[in-house]
Each structure stands twice: as structure tokens, then as C-alpha cells.
C-alpha positions as CSV (number, residue, x, y, z in Angstrom):
1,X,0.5,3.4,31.4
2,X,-1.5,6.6,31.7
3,X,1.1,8.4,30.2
4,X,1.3,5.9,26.8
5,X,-2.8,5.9,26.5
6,X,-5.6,8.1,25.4
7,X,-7.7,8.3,27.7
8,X,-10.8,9.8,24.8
9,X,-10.9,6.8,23.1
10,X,-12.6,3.4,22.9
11,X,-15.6,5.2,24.3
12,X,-13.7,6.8,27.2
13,X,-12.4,3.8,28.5
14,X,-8.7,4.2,27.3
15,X,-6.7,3.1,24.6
16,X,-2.8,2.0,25.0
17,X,-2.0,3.6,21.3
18,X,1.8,4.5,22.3
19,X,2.2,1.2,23.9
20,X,1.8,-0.7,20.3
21,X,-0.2,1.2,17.8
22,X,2.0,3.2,15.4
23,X,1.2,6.8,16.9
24,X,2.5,9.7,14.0
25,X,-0.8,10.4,12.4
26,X,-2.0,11.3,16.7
27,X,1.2,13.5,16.8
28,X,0.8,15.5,14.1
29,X,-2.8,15.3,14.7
30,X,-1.9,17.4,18.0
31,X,0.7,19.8,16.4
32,X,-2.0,21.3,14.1
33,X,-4.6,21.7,16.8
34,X,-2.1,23.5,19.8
35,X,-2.1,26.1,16.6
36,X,-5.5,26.6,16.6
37,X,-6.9,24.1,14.2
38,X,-9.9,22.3,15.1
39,X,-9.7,18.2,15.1
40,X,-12.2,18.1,12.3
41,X,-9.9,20.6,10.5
42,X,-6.5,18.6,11.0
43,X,-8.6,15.7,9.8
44,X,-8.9,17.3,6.7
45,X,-5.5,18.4,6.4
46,X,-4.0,14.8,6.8
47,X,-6.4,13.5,4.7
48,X,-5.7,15.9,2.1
49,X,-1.6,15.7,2.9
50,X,-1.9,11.7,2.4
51,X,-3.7,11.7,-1.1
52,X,-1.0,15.1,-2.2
53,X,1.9,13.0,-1.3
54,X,0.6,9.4,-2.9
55,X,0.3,11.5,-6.2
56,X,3.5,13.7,-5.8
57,X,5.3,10.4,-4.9
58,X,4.0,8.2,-7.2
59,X,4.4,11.1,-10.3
60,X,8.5,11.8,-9.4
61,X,9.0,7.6,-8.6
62,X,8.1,6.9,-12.4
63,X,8.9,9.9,-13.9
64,X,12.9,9.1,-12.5
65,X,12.6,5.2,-13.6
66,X,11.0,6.0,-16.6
67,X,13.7,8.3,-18.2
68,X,16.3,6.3,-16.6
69,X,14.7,3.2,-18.4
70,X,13.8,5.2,-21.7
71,X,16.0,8.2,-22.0
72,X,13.2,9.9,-22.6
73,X,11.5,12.9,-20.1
74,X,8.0,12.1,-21.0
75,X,5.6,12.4,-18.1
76,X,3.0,10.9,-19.7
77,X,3.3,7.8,-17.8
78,X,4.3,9.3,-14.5
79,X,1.0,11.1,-14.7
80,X,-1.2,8.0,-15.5
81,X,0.5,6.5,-12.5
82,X,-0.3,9.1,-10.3
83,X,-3.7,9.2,-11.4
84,X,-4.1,5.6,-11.0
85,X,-2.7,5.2,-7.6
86,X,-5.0,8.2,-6.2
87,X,-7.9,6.7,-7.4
88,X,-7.8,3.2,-6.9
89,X,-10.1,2.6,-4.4
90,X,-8.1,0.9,-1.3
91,X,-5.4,3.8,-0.7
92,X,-7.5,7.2,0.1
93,X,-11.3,6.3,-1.4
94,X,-11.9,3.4,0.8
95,X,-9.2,4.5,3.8
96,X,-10.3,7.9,3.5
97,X,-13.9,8.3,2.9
98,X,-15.1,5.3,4.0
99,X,-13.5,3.9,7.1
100,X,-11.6,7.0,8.0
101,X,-8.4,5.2,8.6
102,X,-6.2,8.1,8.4
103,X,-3.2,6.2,9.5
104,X,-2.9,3.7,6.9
105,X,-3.9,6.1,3.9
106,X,-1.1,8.5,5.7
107,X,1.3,5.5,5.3
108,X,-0.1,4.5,1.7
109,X,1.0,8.5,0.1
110,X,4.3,7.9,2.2
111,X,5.1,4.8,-0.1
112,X,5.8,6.0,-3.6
113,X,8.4,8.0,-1.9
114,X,10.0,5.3,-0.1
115,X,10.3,3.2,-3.0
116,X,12.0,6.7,-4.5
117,X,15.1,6.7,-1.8
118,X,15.3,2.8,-2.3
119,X,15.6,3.2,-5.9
120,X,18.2,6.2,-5.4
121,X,20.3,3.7,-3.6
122,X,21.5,2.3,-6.7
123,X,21.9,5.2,-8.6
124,X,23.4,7.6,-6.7
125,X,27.0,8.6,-7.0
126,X,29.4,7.4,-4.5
127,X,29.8,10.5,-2.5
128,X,26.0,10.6,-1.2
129,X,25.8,7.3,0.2
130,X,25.5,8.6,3.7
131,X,22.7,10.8,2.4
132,X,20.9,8.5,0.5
133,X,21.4,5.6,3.1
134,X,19.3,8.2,5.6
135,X,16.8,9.4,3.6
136,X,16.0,5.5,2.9
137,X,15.7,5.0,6.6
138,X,13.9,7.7,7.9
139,X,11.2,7.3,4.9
140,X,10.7,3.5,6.0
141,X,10.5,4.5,9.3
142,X,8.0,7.2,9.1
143,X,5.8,4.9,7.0
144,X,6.5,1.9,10.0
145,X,5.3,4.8,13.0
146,X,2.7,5.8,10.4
147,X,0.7,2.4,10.2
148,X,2.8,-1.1,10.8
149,X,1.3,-3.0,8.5
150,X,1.9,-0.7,5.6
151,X,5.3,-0.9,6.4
152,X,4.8,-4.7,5.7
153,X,3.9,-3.5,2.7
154,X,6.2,-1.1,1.9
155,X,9.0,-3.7,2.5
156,X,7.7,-6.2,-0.4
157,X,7.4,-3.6,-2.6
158,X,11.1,-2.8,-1.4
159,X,12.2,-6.2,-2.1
160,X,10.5,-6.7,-5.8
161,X,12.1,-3.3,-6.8
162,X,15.5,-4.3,-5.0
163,X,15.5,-8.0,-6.7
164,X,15.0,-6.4,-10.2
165,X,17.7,-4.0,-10.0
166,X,20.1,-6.4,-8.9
167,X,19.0,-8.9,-11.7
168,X,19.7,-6.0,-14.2
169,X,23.2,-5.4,-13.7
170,X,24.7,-7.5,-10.3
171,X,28.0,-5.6,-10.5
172,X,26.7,-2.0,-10.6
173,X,23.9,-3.1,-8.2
174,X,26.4,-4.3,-5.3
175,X,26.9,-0.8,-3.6
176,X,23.1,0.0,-4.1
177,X,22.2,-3.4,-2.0
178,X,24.4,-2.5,0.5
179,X,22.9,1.0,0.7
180,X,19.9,-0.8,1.1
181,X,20.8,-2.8,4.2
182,X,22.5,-0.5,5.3
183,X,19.1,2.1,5.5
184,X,17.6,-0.8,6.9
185,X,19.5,-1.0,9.9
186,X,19.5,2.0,10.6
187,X,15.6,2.4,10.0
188,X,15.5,-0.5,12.5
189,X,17.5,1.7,15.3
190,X,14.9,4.2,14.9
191,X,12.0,2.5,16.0
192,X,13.5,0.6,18.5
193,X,12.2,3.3,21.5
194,X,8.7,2.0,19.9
195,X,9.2,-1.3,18.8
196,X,11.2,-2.8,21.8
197,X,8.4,-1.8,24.4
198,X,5.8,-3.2,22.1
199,X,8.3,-6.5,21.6
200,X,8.0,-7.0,25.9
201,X,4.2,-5.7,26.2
202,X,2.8,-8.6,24.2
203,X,2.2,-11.0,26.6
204,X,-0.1,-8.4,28.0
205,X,-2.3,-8.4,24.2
206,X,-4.5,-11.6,24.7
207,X,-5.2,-11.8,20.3
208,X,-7.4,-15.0,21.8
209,X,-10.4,-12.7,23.3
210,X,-10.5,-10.5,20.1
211,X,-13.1,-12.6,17.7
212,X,-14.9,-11.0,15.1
213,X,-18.3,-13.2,13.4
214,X,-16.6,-15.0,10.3
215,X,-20.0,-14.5,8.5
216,X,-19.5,-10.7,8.4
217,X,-16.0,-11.8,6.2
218,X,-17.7,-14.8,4.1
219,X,-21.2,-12.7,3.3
220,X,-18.5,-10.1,1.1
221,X,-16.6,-13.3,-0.9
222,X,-18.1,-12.9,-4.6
223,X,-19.6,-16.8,-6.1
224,X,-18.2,-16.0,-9.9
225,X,-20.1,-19.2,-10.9
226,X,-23.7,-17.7,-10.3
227,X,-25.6,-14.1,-10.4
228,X,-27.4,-14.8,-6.9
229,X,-25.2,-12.9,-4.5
230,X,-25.2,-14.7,-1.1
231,X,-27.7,-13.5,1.7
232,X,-26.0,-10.6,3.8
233,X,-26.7,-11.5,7.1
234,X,-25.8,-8.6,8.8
235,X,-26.3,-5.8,6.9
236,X,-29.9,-6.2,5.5
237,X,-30.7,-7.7,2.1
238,X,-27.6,-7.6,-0.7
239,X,-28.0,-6.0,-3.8
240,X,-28.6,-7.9,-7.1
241,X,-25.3,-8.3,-8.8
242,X,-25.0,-9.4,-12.8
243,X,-23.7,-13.2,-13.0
244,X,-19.5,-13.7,-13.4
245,X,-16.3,-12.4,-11.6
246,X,-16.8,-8.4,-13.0
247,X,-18.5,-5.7,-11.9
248,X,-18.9,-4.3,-15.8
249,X,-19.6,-0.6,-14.3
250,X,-17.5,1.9,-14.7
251,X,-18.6,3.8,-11.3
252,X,-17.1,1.2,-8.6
253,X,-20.2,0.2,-6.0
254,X,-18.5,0.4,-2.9
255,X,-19.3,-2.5,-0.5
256,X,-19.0,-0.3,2.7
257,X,-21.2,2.3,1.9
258,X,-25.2,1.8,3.3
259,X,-27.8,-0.6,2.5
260,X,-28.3,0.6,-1.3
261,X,-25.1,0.4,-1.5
262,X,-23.7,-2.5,0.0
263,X,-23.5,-6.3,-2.4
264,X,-20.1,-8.5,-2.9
265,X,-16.8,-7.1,-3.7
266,X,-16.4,-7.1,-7.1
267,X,-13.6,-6.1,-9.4
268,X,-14.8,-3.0,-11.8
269,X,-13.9,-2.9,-15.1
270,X,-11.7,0.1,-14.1
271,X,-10.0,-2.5,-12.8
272,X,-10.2,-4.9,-15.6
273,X,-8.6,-2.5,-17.9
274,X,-5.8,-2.0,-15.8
275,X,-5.3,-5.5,-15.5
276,X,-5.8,-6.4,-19.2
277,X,-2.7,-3.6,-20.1
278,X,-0.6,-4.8,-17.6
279,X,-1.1,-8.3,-19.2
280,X,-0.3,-6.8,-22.6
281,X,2.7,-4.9,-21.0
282,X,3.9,-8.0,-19.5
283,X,3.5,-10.0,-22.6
284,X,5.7,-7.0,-24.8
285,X,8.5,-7.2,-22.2
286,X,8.7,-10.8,-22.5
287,X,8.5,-11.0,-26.4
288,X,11.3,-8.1,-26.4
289,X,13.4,-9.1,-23.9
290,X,15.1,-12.4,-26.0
291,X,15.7,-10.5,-28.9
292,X,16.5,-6.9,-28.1
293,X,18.8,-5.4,-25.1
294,X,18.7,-1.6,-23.7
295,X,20.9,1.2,-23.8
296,X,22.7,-0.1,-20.7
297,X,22.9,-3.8,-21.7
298,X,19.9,-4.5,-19.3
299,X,17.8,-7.4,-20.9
300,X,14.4,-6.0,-21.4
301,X,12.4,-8.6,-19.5
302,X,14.2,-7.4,-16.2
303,X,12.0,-4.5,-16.6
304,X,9.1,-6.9,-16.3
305,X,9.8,-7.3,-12.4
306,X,8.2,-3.9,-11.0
307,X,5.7,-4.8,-13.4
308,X,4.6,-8.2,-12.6
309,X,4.9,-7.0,-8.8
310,X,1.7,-4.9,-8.2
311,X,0.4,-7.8,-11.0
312,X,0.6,-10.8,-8.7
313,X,-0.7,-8.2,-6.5
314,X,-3.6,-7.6,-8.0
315,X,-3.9,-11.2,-9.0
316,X,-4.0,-12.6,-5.2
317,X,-6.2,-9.6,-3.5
318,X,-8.7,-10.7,-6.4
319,X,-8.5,-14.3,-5.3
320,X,-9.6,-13.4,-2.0
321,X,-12.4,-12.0,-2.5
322,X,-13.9,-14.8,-3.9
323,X,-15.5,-17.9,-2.8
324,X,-12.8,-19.9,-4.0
325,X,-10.5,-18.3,-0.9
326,X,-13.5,-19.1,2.2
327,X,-11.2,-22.0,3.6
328,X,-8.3,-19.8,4.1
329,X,-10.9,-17.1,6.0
330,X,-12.1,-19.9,7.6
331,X,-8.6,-21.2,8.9
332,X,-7.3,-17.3,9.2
């Protein structure tokens, strides 16, 4: 056991983080600093690595589906993309900045690429299956040793993308699926030196001892149907919120931040915006699908999948953080 822990952390106590906490951002962590680097330093250096690789990721993943979609090399969209995904606030603003989760933004700038190598599946010729087939495996591992619950994550967004491909042409889809099960066996064999061990050690985690106050959880939920935010128990008095389900400011109030900061999780009307396009994107597909078909004879409401993905998405984080969710806090 004293070989698997750190013996630094939880305030010098010990911490089993090899024995079943995903442990890559603590290894590369220790590659920068036997160079020289101080910890502060290789802080930075992830930190700055995670957000550089969301952007990258994200800008190449819908540049390539884009022109595939379109014929057309535009990066216009892939930019917007990019720019959206760095600055929405959960990935690198709030993982980054606020709660200096390293870890999980890490995994989060790892995903756009992931969802790259599943989409190359499909397309790639023939002859580069075994190189595809690896590259989609060792990405969705990295993100898995990276943070576990991204991988979670990363596997839905795997799915929606793999279910709308194989809705827009099942024959030419058949080899890419199996490409795709394929990296996900083998993904699976490389975490088993991790997983297995943490598979037998969990009779040892007792999940029953670790409680956290509900009221820290139900103080955040936003009432839409009145402007009197609810008392904040714990973190001094909340700050006065306009009436309704928006935020209308353009600079998001963080809810983490201190005291002057702090009031109910609301959605911004950054977010607004990008919810009332993808609406109107959704809505286009749908009308255009019925009476029009692409280049490839793919119907054009297929293309509505990826789309209505991160939608729902939106849809059901949004429903959480509102009173109308507190029984399922409650019950969690």
C-alpha cells in the first residue's frame, strides 16, 4: 500500500491515488518536475496543455466533419467550436480556475480528440484499420487514466456520434462499428493493470462513511418561479438575483467564487444564445431533411444527431440546477 499512495496528501495522512484514482495527470506531474520544473510551474503547464488541446481538438474534429458533411474547407465553424468549447465555463474556467481540478479539465481537452479517432473509424480506408483501431484505444484510454468519470463521458459522446453514423449509411458504417469495438477492447486491455486492482479493492472503499450536507447542494438549485434567491446557509448571505430561469448578463457570475460572488447557478445568456441556435439548427435539419438528400445520399436530419447530442445535454444539466430536480438530490 505504501508504494500505490502519496503519502503528501490529504493533509499528510496518505492518499491511495494508484489504488483507484485515475493517476496520469500525478505522472506527468512528476516527469516535468525531475527536469527542474517547480510543482507550481508543471501546474501551469497542464493547465495550459488541457485548454491547447480542447481547442486544437475540438478545431480539427469539426473542421474534418464539416467538409466531409459540406464539401466545403471552411473553418469558420471549426473555429466557433473551438472557441465555444474553451470558454464554456465547466471544461477549463470552472475545472481550471476555480476548483483546480487538473485531472478532469486534462481529460475534458483529451475529448475532442477522441471523438476524432472514433470518427476516423468509419472513414478510413481499409488498409489502416490496425492504425486507426489503436489510436481509438489508446485515446479512450488516456482520457479513462486521466479522470474516470470523463471517460463516462467521453463514451456517450462516443455512442451519439457512432449511432448517427451508422443511421447515415448502415452498409458503409459496418467496418467502422467494428473498428469501434474493436478499439474498445483493446482500450479495455489497457487499463486492466489499473482497473482490475481497483475492481478487488472496493470492498475496502466504505461510500457509506463519505456524506457530504445536502443543503450545501440544494442552497445552489435556482427557483425560476421567483426573484428571492434561497438563503445560503453556508456561505454567508446570497446575492440578489433578477426573477426567471436566466442570468441576462453577458459576464457569467460564477457560483464558486467568494462571498460577492457567490448566488444560484444560473444559465447566462451566453448560454441562451447558444441554445436558441442550436434550436434553430435543429429545426433547419429537420425541415430539410424530408425534402432534400446530400451529396452521399445521407438524409439530412441524420446530421441532426451530433447536434441534438450536446442539446439534450445542455437541456438535462440545466434541469438540475433547478428546484424542479431537489427530489433527485435528495434521493442521489
Amino acid at each position: 500500500m505504501l508504494f500505490r499512495s502519496i503519502p503528501d496528501l490529504y493533509r499528510g495522512y496518505g492518499y491511495p491515488v494508484f489504488n483507484f484514482y485515475s493517476p496520469m495527470v500525478y505522472l506527468v506531474g512528476h516527469l516535468l518536475t525531475i527536469t527542474g520544473v517547480s510543482v507550481w510551474n508543471a501546474f501551469r503547464v497542464i493547465g495550459l496543455g488541457s485548454m491547447a488541446s480542447g481547442a486544437i481538438g475540438t478545431y480539427y474534429f469539426v473542421r474534418v466533419s464539416y467538409q466531409r458533411h459540406n464539401g466545403t474547407s471552411t473553418p469558420f465553424a471549426a473555429v466557433v467550436a473551438s472557441l465555444m468549447y474553451v470558454l464554456a465555463p465547466y471544461p477549463f474556467v470552472i475545472n481550471i480556475y476555480l476548483r483546480g481540478n487538473l485531472p478532469e479539465a486534462l481529460s475534458l481537452g483529451l475529448v475532442p480528440w477522441f471523438l476524432l479517432a472514433v470518427d476516423q473509424c468509419f472513414i478510413a480506408a481499409r488498409r489502416a484499420t490496425i492504425r486507426t483501431v489503436l489510436i481509438a484505444a489508446v485515446t479512450g484510454a488516456t482520457i479513462v487514466l486521466t479522470h474516470q468519470l470523463s471517460g463516462l463521458l467521453a463514451l456517450g459522446a462516443a455512442i451519439v456520434w457512432t449511432v448517427g453514423r451508422v443511421a447515415a449509411s448502415p452498409s458503409s458504417a459496418r467496418l467502422g462499428f467494428a473498428r469501434v469495438a474493436l478499439g474498445g477492447l483493446v482500450s479495455g486491455g489497457l487499463l486492466a493493470s489499473t482497473g482490475i486492482p481497483s475492481i478487488l479493492e472496493l470492498p475496502a472503499v466504505h461510500y457509506e462513511n463519505a456524506t457530504m450536507p445536502i443543503a450545501q447542494l440544494l442552497e445552489k438549485l435556482v427557483d425560476i418561479s421567483g426573484g428571492t434567491p434561497r438563503p445560503i446557509v453556508l456561505h454567508g448571505p446570497a446575492v440578489p438575483v433578477l426573477p426567471g430561469a436566466v442570468d441576462w448578463a453577458w459576464m457569467y457570475r460564477y457560483p464558486w467564487g467568494i462571498a460577492p460572488t457567490f448566488a444560484p447557478m444560473k444559465p447566462s445568456s451566453t448560454h441562451m444564445v447558444i441554445a436558441v441556435i442550436t434550436l434553430v439548427s435543429l429545426t433547419g435539419i429537420g425541415i430539410a431533411g424530408p425534402l432534400r438528400r446530400r451529396r452521399n445520399d445521407e438524409a439530412a436530419v441524420v446530421v441532426a444527431l451530433p447536434v441534438f447530442g450536446p442539446a439534450l445535454l445542455l437541456t438535462l444539466t440545466w434541469f438540475c440546477t433547478t428546484t424542479w430536480s431537489e427530489a433527485l438530490w435528495v434521493n442521489l
